[in-house]
N, CA, C and O atoms as a Tripos MOL2 file, in Angstrom:
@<TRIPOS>MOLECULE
protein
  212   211    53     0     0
PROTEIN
NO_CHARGES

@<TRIPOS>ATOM
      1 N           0.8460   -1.1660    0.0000 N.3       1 UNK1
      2 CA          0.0000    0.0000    0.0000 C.3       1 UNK1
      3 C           0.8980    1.2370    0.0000 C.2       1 UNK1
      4 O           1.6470    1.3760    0.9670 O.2       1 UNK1
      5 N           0.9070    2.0120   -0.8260 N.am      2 UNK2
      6 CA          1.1420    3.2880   -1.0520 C.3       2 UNK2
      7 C           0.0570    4.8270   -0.2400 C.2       2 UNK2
      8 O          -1.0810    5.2280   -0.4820 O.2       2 UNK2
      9 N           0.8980    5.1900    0.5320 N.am      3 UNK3
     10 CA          0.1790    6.8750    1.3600 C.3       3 UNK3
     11 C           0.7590    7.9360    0.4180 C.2       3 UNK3
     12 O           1.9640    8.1270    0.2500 O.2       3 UNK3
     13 N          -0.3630    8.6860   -0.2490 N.am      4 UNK4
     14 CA          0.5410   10.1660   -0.3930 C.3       4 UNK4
     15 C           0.0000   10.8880    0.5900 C.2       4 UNK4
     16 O          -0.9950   10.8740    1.3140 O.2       4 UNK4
     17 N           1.1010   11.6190    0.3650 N.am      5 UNK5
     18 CA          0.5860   13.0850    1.7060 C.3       5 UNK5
     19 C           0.5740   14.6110    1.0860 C.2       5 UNK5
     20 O           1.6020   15.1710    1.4650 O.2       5 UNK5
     21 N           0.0240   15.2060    0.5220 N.am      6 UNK6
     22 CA         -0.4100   16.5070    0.3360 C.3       6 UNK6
     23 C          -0.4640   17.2700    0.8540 C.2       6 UNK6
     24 O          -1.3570   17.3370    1.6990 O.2       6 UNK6
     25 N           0.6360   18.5510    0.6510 N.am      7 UNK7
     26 CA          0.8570   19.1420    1.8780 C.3       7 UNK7
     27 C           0.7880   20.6710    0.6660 C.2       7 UNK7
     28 O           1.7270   21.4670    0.6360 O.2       7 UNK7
     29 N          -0.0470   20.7840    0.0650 N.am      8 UNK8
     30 CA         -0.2670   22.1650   -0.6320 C.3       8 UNK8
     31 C          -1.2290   23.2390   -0.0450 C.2       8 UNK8
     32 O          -1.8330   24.0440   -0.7520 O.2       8 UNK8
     33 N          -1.3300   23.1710    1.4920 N.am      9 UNK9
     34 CA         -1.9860   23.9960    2.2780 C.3       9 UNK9
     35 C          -3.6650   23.4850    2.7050 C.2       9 UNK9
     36 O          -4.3420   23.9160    3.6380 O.2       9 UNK9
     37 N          -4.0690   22.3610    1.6140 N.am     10 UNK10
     38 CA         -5.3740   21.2920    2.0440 C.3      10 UNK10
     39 C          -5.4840   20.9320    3.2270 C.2      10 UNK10
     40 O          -6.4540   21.0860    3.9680 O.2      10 UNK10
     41 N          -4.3190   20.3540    3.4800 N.am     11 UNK11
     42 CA         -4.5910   19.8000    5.1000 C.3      11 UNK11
     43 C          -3.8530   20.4420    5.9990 C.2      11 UNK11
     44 O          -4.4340   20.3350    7.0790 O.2      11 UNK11
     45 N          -2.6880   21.1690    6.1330 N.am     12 UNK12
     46 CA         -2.1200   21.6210    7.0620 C.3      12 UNK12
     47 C          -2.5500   23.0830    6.3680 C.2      12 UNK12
     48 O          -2.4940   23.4810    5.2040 O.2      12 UNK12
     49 N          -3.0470   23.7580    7.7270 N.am     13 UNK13
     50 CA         -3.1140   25.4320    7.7610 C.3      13 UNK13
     51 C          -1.8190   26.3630    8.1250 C.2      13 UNK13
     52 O          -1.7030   26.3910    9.3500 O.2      13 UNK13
     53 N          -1.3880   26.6910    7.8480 N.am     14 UNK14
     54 CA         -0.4960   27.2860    8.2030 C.3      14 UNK14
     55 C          -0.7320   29.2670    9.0140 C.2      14 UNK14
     56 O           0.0750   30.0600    9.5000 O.2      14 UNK14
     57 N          -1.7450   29.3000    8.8480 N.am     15 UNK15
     58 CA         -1.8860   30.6690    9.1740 C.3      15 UNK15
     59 C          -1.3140   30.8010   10.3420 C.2      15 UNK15
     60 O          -0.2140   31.3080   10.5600 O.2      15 UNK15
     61 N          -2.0220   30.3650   11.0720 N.am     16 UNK16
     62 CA         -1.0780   30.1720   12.5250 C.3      16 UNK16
     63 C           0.2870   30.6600   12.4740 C.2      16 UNK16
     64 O           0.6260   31.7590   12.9120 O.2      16 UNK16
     65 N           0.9220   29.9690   12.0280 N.am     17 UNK17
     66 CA          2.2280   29.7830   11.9950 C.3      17 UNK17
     67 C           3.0350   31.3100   11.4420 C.2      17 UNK17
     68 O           3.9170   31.9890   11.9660 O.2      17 UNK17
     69 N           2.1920   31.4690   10.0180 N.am     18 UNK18
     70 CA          2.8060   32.1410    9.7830 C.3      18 UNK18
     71 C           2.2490   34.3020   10.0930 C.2      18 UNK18
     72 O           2.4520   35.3980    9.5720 O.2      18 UNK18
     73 N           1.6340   33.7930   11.0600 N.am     19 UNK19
     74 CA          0.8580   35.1830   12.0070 C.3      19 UNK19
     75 C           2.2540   35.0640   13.0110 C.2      19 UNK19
     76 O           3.1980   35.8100   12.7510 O.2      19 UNK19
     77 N           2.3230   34.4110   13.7960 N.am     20 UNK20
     78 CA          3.4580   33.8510   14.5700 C.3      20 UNK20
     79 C           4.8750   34.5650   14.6180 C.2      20 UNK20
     80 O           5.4450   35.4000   15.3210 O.2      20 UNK20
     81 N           5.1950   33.6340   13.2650 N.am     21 UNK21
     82 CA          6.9500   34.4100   12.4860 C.3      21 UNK21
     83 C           6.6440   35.6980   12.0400 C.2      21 UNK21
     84 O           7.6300   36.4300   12.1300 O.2      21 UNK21
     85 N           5.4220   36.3830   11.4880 N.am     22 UNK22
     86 CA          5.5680   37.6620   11.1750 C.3      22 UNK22
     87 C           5.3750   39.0280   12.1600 C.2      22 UNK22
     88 O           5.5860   40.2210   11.9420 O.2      22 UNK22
     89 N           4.8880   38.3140   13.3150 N.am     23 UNK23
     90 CA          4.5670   38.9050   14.6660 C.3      23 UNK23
     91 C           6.3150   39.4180   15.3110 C.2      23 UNK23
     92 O           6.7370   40.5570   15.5140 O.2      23 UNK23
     93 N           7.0150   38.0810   15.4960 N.am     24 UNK24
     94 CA          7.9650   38.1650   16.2370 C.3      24 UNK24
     95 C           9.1050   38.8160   15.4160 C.2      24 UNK24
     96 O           9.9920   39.4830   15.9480 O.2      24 UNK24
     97 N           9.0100   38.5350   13.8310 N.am     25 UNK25
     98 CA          9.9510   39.6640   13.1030 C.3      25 UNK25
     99 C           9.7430   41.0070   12.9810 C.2      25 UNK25
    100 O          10.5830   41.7330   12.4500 O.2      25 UNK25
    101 N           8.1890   41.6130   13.6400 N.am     26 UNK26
    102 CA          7.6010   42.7430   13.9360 C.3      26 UNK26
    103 C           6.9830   42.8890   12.4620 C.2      26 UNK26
    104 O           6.8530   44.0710   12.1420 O.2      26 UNK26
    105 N           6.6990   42.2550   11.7930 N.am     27 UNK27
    106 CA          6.3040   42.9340    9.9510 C.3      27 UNK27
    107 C           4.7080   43.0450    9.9930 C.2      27 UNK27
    108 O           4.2070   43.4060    8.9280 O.2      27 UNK27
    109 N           4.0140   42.8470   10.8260 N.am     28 UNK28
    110 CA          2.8900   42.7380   10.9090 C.3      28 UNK28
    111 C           2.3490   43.6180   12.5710 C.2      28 UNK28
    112 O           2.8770   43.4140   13.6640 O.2      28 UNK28
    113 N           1.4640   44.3510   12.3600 N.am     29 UNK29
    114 CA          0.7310   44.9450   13.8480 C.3      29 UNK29
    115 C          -0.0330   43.6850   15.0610 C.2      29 UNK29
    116 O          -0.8450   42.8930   14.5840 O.2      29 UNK29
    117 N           0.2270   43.6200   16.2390 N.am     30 UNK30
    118 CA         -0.3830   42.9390   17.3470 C.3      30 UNK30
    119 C          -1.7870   42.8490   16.4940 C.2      30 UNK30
    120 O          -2.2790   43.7760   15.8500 O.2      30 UNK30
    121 N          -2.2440   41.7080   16.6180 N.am     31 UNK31
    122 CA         -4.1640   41.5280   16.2940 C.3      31 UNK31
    123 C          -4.7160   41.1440   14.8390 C.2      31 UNK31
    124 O          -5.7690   40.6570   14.4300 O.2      31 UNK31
    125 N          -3.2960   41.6700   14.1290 N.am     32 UNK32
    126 CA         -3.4770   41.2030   12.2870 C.3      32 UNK32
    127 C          -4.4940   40.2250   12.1280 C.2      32 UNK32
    128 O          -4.6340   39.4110   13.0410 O.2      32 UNK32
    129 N          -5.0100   40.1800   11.4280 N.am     33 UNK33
    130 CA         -6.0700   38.5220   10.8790 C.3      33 UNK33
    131 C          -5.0240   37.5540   10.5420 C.2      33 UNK33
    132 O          -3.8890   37.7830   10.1230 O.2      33 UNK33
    133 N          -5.5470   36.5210   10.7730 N.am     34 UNK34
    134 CA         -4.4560   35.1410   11.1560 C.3      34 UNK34
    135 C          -4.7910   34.3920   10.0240 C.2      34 UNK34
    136 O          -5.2920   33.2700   10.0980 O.2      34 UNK34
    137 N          -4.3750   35.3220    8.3470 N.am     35 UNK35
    138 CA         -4.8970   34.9850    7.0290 C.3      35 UNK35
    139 C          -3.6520   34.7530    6.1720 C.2      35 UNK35
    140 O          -3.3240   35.7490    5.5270 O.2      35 UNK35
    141 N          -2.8560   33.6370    6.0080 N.am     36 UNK36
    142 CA         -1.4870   33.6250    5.2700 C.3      36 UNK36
    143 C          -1.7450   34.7380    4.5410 C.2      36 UNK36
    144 O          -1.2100   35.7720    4.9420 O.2      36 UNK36
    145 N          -2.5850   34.8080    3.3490 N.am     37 UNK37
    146 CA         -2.9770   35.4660    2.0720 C.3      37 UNK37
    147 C          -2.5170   37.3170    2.4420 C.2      37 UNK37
    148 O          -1.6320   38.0180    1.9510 O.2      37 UNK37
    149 N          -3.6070   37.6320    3.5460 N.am     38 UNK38
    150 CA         -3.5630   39.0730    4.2180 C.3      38 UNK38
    151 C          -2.3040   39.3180    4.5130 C.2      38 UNK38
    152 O          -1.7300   40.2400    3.9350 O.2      38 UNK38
    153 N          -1.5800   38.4650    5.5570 N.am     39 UNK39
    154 CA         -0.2180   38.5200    5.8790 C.3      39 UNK39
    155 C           0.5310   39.2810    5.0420 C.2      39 UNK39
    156 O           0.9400   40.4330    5.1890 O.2      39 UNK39
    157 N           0.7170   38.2250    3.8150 N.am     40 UNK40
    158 CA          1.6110   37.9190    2.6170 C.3      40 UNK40
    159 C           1.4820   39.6080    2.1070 C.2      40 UNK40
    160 O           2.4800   40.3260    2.1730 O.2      40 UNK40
    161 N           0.2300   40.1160    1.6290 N.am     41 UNK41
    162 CA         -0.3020   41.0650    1.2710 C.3      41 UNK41
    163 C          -0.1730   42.2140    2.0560 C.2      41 UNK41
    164 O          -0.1510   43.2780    1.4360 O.2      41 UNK41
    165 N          -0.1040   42.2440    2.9770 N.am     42 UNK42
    166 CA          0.1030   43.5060    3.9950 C.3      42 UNK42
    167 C           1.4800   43.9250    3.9030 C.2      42 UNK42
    168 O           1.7840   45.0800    3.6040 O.2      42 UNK42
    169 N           2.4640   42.8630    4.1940 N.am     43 UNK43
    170 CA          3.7110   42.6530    3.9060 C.3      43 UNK43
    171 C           4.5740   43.1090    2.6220 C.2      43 UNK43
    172 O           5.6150   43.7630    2.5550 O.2      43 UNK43
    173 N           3.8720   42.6030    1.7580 N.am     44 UNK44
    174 CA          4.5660   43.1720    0.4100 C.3      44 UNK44
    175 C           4.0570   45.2090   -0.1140 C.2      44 UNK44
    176 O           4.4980   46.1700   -0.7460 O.2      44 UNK44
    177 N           3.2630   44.9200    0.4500 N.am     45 UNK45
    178 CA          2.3180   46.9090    0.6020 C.3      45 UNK45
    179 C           2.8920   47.4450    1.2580 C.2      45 UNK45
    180 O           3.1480   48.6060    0.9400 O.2      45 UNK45
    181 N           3.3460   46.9870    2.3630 N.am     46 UNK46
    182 CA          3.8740   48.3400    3.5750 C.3      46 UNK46
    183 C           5.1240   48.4700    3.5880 C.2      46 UNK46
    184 O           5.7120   49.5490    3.6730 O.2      46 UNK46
    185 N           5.7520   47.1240    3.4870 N.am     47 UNK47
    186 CA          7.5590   47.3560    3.5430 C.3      47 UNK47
    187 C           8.1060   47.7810    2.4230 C.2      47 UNK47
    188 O           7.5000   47.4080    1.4190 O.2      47 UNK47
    189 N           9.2820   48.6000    2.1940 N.am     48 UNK48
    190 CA         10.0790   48.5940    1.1670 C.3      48 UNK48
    191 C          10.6800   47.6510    0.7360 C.2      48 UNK48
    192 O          10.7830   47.6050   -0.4900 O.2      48 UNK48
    193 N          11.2980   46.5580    1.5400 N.am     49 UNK49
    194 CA         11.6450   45.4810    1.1130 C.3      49 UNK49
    195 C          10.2960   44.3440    1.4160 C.2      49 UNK49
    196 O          10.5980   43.1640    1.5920 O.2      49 UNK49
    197 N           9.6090   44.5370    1.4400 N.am     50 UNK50
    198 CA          8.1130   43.7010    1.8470 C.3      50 UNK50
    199 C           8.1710   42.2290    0.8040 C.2      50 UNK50
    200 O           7.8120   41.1550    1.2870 O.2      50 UNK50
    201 N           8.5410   42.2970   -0.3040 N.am     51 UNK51
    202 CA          9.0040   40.9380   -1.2760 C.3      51 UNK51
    203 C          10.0060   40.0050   -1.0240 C.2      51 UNK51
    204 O          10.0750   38.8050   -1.2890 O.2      51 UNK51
    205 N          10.7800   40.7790   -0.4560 N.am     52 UNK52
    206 CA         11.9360   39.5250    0.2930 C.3      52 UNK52
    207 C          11.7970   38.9660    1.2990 C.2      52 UNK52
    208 O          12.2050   37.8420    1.5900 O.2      52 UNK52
    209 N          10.8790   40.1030    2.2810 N.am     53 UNK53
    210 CA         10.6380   39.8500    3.4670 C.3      53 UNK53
    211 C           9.6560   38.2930    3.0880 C.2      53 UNK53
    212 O           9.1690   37.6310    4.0050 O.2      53 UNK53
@<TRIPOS>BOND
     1     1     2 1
     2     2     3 1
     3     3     4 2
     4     3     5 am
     5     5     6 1
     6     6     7 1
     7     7     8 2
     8     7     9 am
     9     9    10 1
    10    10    11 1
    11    11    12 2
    12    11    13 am
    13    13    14 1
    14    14    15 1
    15    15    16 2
    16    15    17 am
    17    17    18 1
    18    18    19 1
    19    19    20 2
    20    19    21 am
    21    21    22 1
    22    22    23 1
    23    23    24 2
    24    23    25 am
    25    25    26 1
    26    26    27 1
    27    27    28 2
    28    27    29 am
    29    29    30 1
    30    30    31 1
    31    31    32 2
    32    31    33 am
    33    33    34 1
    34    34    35 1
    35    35    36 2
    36    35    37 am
    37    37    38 1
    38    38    39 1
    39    39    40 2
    40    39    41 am
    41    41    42 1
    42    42    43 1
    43    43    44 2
    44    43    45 am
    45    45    46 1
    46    46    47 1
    47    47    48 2
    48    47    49 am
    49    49    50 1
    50    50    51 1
    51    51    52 2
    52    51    53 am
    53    53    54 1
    54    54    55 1
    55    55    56 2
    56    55    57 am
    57    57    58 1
    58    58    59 1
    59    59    60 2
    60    59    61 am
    61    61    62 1
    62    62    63 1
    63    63    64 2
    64    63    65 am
    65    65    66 1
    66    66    67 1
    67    67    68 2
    68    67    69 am
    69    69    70 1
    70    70    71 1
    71    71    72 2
    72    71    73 am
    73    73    74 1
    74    74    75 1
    75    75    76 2
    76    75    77 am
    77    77    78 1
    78    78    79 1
    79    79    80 2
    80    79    81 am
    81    81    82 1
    82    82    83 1
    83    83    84 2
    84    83    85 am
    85    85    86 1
    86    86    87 1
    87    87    88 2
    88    87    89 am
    89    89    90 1
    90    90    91 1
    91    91    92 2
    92    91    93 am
    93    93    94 1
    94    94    95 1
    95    95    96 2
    96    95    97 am
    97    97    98 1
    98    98    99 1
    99    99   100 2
   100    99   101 am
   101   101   102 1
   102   102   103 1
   103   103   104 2
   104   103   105 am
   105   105   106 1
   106   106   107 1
   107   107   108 2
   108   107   109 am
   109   109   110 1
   110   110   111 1
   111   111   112 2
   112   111   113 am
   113   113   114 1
   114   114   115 1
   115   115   116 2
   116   115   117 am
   117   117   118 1
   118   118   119 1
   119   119   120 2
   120   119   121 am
   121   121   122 1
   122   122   123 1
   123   123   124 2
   124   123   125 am
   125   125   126 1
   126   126   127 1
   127   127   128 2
   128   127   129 am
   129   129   130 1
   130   130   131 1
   131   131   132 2
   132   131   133 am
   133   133   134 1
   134   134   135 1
   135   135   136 2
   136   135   137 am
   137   137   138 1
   138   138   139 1
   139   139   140 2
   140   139   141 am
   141   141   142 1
   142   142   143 1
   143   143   144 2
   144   143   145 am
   145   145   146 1
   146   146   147 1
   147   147   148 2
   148   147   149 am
   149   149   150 1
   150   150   151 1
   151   151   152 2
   152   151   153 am
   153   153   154 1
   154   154   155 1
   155   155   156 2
   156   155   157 am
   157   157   158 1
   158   158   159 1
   159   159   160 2
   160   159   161 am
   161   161   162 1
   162   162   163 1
   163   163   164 2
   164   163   165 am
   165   165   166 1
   166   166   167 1
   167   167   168 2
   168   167   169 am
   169   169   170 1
   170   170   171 1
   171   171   172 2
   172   171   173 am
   173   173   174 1
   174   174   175 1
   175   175   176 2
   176   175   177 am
   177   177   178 1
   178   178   179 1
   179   179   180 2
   180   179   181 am
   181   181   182 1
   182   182   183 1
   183   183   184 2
   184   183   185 am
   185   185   186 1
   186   186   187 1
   187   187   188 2
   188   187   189 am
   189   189   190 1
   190   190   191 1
   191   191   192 2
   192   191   193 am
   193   193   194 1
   194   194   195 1
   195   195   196 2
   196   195   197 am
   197   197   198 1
   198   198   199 1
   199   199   200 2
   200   199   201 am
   201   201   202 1
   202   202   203 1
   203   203   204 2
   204   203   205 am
   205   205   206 1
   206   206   207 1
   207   207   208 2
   208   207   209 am
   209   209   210 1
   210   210   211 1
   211   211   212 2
@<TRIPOS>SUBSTRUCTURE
     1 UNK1         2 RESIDUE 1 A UNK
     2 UNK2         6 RESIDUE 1 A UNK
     3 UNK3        10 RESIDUE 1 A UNK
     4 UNK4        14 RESIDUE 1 A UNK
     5 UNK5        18 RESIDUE 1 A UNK
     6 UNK6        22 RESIDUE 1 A UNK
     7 UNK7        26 RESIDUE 1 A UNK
     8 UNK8        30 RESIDUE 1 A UNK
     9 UNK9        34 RESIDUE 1 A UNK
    10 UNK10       38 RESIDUE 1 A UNK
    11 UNK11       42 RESIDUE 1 A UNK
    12 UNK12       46 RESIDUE 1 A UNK
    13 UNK13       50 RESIDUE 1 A UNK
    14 UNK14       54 RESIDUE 1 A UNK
    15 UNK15       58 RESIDUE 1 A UNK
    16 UNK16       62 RESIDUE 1 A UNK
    17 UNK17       66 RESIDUE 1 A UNK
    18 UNK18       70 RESIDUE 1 A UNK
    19 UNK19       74 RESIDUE 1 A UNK
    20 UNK20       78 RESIDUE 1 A UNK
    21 UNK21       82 RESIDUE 1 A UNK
    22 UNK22       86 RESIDUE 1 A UNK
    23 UNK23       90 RESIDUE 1 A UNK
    24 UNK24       94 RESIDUE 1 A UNK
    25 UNK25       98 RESIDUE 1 A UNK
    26 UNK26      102 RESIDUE 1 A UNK
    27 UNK27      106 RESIDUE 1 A UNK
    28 UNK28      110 RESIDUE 1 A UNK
    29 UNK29      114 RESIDUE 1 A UNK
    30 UNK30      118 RESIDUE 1 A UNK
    31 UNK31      122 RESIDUE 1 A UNK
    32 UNK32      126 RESIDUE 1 A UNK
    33 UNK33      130 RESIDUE 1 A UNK
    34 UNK34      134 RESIDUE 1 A UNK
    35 UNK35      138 RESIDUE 1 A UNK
    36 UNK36      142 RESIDUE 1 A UNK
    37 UNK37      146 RESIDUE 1 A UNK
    38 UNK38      150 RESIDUE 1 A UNK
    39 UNK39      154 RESIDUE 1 A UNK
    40 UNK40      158 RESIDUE 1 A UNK
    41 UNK41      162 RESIDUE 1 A UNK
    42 UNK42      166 RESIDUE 1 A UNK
    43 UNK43      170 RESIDUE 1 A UNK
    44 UNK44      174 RESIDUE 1 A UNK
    45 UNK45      178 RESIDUE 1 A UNK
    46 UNK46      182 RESIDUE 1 A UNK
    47 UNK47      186 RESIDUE 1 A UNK
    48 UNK48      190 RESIDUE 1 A UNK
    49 UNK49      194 RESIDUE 1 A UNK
    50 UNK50      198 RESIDUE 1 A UNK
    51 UNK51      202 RESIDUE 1 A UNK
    52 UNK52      206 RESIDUE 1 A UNK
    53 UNK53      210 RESIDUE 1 A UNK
């Protein structure tokens, strides 16, 4: 028997996570929505380097 595991954001959420790392690198305000997508998006808008970040 063969398992695949799919890990293209279907089953594991990552928002969490990545509210988390963007909290403690400060790139994001205390309370942000806990939305990879928003994150990602807030991030690349506000910083000057916001794309690398």
């Amino acid at each position: 028997m063969i398992i695949g595991i799919d890990l293209d954001n279907t089953i594991i959420q990552y928002d969490t996570l990545i509210y988390h790392l963007a909290r403690e690198k400060d790139l994001i305000p205390e309370g942000f929505k806990k939305n990879k997508k928003e994150i990602r998006d807030y991030i690349r808008r506000t910083l000057p380097e916001g794309e690398i970040e």
